[in-house]
Each structure stands twice: as structure tokens, then as C-alpha cells.
C-alpha positions in Angstrom: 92.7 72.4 92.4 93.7 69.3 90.2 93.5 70.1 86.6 93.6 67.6 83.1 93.7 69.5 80.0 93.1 65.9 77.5 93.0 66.9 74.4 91.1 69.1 71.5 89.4 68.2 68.6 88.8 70.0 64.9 90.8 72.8 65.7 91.5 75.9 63.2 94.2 75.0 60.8 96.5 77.8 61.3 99.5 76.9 59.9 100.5 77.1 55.5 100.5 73.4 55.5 97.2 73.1 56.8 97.9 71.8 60.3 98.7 73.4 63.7 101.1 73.1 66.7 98.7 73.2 69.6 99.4 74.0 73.4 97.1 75.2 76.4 97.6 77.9 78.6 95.8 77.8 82.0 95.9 81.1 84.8 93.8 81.1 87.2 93.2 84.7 87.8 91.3 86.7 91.0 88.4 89.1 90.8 91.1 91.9 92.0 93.4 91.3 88.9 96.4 88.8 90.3 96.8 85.4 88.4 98.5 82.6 89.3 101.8 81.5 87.2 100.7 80.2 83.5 100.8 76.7 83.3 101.2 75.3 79.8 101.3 71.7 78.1 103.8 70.7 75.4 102.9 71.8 71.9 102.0 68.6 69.7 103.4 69.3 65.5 101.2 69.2 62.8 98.0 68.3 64.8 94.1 69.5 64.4 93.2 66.9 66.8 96.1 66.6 69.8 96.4 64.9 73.4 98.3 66.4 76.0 96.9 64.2 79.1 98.6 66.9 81.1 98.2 67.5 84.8 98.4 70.9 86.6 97.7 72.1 90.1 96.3 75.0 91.1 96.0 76.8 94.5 93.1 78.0 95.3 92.5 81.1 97.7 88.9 82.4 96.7 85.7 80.6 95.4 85.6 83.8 93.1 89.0 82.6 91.3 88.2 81.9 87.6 90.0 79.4 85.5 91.1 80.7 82.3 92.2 78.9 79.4 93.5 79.4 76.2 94.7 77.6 73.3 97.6 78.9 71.1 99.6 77.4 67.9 102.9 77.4 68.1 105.1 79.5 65.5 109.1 78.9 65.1 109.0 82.3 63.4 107.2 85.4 65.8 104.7 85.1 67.7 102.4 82.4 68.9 98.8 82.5 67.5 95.6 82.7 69.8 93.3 79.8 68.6 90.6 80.6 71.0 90.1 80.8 74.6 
């Protein structure tokens, strides 16, 4: 399965200067419980609005696989915040 995760637009500002660091997370995971390895993109600074144009590929051994994908800010300092999924 070929995968482009573009971009996202008006996300929550989650940072203290108003902005986030956005990145995608995409597992595809099996009705039994395994998931594939995370892919990710590259986190874009101080962007409500960012592009990743990234392609990922996915093997697929089940029409029941689900794609799941979740978008997280990036934090220098603990951990990364969910931003929704």
C-alpha cells in the first residue's frame, strides 16, 4: 500500500508561542492486535499549517488491516503531544 501524508491545515496551537511542530504517525494495525513498524514524517517548526509530501509503504496481508494515523507536536522538553488522530 502506497501512502502520501501532504500536509495539514489550522491545527491546534500547542506550543507557548502559539505555534506547533507537527509530525504524522502512520501503523497499520491487524484485527488480532499486531501493527506494522510506525512510520513517521519529519516534524516542520513553528507551523499550524505544514507539508510533509512524504511517501510511505505499507504491506498489506489482510483487507481487515486498518490504517491508523496520528498527529503529534513535537516537544524538545518530555514528551510529544497527541494533536488528534
Amino acid at each position: 500500500l502506497d501512502v502520501t501524508v501532504f500536509c495539514a491545515e489550522s491545527l491546534e496551537k500547542k506550543d507557548v508561542r502559539g505555534l506547533s511542530d507537527a509530525y504524522c504517525v502512520l501503523v497499520l494495525k491487524s484485527p488480532d492486535g499486531r501493527k506494522s513498524k510506525p512510520q513517521k514524517t519529519k516534524w516542520v517548526e513553528e507551523n499550524l499549517n505544514p507539508e510533509w509530501n512524504k511517501e510511505m509503504m505499507f504491506t498489506v496481508e489482510s483487507l481487515e488491516q486498518e490504517m491508523h494515523v496520528a498527529v503529534y507536536d513535537h516537544d524538545n522538553l518530555g514528551a510529544d503531544d497527541l494533536m488528534g488522530n
